[in-house]
C-alpha positions as CSV (number, residue, x, y, z in Angstrom):
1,X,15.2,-8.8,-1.5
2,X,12.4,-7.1,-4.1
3,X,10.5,-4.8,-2.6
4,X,7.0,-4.3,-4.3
5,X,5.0,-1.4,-4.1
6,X,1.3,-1.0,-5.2
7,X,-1.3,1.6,-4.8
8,X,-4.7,-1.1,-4.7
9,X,-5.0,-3.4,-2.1
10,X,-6.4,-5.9,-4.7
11,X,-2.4,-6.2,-5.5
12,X,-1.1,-7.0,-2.7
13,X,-3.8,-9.2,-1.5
14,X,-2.6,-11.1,-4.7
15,X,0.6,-11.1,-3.6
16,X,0.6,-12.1,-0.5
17,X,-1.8,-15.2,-1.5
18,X,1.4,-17.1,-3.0
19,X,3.8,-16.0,0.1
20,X,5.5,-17.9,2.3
21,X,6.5,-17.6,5.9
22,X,4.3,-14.2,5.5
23,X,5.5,-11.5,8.6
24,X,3.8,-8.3,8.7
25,X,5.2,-4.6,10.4
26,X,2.9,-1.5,10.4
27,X,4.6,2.0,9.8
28,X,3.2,5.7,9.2
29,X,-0.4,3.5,8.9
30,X,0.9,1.5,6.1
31,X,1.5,-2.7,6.2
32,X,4.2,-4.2,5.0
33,X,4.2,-8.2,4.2
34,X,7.4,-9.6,3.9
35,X,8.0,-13.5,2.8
36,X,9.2,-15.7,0.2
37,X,8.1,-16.2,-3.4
38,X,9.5,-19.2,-5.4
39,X,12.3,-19.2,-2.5
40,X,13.1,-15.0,-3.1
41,X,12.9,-12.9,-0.5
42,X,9.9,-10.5,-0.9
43,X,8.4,-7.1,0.9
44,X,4.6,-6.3,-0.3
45,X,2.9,-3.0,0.4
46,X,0.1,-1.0,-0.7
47,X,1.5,2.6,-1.0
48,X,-2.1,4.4,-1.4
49,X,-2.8,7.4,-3.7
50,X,-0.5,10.0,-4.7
51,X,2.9,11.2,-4.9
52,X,3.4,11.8,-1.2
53,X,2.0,8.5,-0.2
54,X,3.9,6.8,-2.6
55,X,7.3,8.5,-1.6
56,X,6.8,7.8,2.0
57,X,6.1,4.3,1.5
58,X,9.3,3.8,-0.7
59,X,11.6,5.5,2.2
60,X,10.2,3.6,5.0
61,X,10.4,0.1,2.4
62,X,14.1,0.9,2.2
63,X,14.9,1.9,5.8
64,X,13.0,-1.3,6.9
65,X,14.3,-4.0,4.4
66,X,17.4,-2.6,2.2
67,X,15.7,-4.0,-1.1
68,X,17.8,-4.9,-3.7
69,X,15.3,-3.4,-5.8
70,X,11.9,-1.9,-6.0
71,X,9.2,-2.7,-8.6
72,X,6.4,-0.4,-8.3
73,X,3.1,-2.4,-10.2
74,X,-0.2,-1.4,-10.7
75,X,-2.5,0.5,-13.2
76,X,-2.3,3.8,-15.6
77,X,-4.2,5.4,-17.9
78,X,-3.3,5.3,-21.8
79,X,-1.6,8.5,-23.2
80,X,-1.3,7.2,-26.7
81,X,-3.7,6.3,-29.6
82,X,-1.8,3.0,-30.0
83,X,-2.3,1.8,-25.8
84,X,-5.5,0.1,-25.6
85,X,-7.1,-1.1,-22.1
86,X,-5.6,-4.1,-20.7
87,X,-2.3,-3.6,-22.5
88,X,0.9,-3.5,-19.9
89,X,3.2,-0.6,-20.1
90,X,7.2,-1.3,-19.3
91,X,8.6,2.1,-17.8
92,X,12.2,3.1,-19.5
93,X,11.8,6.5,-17.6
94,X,9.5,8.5,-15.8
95,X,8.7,12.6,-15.7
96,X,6.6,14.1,-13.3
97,X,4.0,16.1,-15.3
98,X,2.9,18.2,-12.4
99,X,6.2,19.3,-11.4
100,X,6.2,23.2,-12.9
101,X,8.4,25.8,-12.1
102,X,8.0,27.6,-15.5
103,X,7.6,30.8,-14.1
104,X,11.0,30.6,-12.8
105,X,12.5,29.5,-16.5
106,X,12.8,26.1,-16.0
107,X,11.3,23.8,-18.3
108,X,7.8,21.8,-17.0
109,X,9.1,18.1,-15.4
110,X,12.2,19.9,-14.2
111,X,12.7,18.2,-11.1
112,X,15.0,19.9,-8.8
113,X,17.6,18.7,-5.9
114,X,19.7,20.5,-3.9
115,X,22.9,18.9,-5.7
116,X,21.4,18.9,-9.1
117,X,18.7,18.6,-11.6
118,X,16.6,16.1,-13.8
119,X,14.2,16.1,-16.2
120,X,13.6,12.3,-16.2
121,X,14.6,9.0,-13.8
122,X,15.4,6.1,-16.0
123,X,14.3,2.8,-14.6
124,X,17.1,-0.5,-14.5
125,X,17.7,-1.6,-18.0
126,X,18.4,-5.4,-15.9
127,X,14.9,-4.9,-14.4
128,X,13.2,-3.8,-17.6
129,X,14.5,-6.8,-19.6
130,X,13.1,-9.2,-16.8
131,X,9.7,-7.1,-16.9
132,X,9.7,-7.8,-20.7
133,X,10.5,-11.7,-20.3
134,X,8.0,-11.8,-17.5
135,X,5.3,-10.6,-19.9
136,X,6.7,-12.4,-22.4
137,X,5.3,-16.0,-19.9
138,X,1.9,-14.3,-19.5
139,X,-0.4,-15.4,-21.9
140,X,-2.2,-12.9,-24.0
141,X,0.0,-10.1,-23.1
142,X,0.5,-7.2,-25.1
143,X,3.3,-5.0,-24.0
144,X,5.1,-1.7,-24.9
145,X,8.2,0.2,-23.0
146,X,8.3,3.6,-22.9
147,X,7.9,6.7,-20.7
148,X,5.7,7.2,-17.9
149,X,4.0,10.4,-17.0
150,X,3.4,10.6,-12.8
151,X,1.2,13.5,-11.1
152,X,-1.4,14.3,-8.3
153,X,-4.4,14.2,-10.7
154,X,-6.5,11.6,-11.9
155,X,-6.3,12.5,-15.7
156,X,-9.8,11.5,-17.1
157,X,-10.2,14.8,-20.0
158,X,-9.4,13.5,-23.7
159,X,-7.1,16.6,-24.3
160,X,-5.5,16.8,-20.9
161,X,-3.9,12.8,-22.1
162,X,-3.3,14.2,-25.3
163,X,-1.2,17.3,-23.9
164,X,0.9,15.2,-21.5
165,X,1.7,13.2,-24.6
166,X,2.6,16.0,-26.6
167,X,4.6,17.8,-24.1
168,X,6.5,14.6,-22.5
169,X,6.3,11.8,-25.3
170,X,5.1,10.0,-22.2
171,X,2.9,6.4,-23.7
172,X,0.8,6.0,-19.7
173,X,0.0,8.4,-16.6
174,X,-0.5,7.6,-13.6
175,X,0.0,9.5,-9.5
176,X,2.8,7.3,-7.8
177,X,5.9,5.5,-10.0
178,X,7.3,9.4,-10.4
179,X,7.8,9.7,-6.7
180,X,8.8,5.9,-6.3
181,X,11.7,6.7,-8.7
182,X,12.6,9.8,-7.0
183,X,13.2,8.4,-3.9
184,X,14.9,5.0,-5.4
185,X,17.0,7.7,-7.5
186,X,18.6,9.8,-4.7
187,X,19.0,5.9,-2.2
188,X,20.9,4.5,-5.1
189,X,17.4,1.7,-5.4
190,X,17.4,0.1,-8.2
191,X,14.0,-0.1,-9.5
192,X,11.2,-1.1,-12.2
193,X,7.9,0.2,-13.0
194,X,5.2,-1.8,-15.0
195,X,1.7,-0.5,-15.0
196,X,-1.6,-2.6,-16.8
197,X,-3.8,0.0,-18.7
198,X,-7.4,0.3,-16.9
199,X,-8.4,3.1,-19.4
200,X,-7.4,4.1,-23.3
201,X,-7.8,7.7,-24.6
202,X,-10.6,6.9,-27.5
203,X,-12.6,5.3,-24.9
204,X,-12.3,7.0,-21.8
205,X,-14.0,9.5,-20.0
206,X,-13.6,8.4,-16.3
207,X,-15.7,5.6,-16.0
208,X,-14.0,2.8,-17.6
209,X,-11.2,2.9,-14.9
210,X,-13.7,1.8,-12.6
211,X,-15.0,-0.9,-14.8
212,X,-11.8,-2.3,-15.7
213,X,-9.7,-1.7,-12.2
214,X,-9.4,-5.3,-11.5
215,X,-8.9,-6.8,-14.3
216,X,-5.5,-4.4,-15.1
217,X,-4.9,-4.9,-11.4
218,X,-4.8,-8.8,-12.3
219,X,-2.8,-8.7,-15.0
220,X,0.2,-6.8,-13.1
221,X,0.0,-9.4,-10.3
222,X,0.3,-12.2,-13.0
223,X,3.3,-10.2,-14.4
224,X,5.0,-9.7,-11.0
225,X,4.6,-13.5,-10.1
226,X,6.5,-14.3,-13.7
227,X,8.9,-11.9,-12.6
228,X,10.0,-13.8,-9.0
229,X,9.7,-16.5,-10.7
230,X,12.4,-16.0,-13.3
């Protein structure tokens, strides 16, 4: 089974449009859809905002269905000159950019378990070369792979992008694939992250996630569908 995680509603909406055989179970307030696509076995949810929201929903995904894997779609907000809106972002790893315990010597990201430390989850190199061949099929994609920057802020501020860049090499941030992974990291989950840019650094100054929302939000969906499909 693939779980799929996503933090709009417009997503899974999307989603669950082309599934079959569609069942639905409510837990901790959140709905999950579970069905076939193209004859694959397939749980939809919308996770909500934030890193708490996104690693409950993960936990519960896996204690309810046992996913072979998780891809966690949606939108992010270009860290690089060179990501323009619209363009799709493959995850190779992810940091958490809010995750400081400098004061204590450790270096900012420095994510910390009680059996050892990280500064980065990498997403499943299988998973990313499906992603890529998935947007590869979708006409008028333009794609990149890199790192992903996660944290509970919407980062709108020109020089907050460009610091997170700077400090992480990170190419997109966004507020729930950090703690998806996390939680896919210490179950043993495989899992994926793609994200469709809703708003660049030249352009943006909070407004032009609102404006271009859906239309990112679309271009995942089309990308997932590809995906099950293959």
């Amino acid at each position: 089974m693939t779980g799929i995680i996503c933090a709009l509603k417009v997503e899974v909406d999307d989603i669950i449009k082309v599934m079959e055989n569609v069942k639905v179970e409510e837990k901790t307030g959140m709905r999950f859809y579970s069905g076939k696509i193209f004859g694959r076995e397939v749980a939809a949810v919308e996770c909500g905002v934030g890193k708490v929201n996104a690693a409950m929903c993960t936990q519960v995904m896996i204690d309810l269905y046992s996913p072979d894997e998780i891809i966690n779609s949606g939108i992010a907000g270009a860290l690089s000159e060179d990501t323009e809106i619209g363009d799709v972002v493959i995850c190779t790893d992810v940091v958490q950019h809010d995750m400081d315990t400098t004061e204590l010597g450790e270096p900012l990201g420095m994510l910390q378990f009680n059996d050892c430390r990280v500064m980065s989850i990498e997403a499943d190199c299988e998973i990313i070369s499906k992603l890529e061949a998935a947007c590869k099929a979708v006409p008028n994609t333009k794609y990149e792979t890199g790192r992903v920057a996660t944290g509970d802020k919407f980062v709108s501020r020109r020089d907050e992008r460009r610091r997170i860049n700077e400090v992480f090499s990170a190419i997109a941030c966004e507020m729930e694939g950090g703690a998806i992974a996390q939680v896919c990291f210490r179950n043993k989950v495989p899992f994926g992250i793609i994200r469709a840019i809703s708003d660049s650094v030249r352009e943006n100054e909070g407004m032009d996630f609102f404006k271009f929302r859906d239309m990112a939000a679309s271009r995942s969906v089309q990308i997932i569908s590809e995906y099950l499909r293959g």
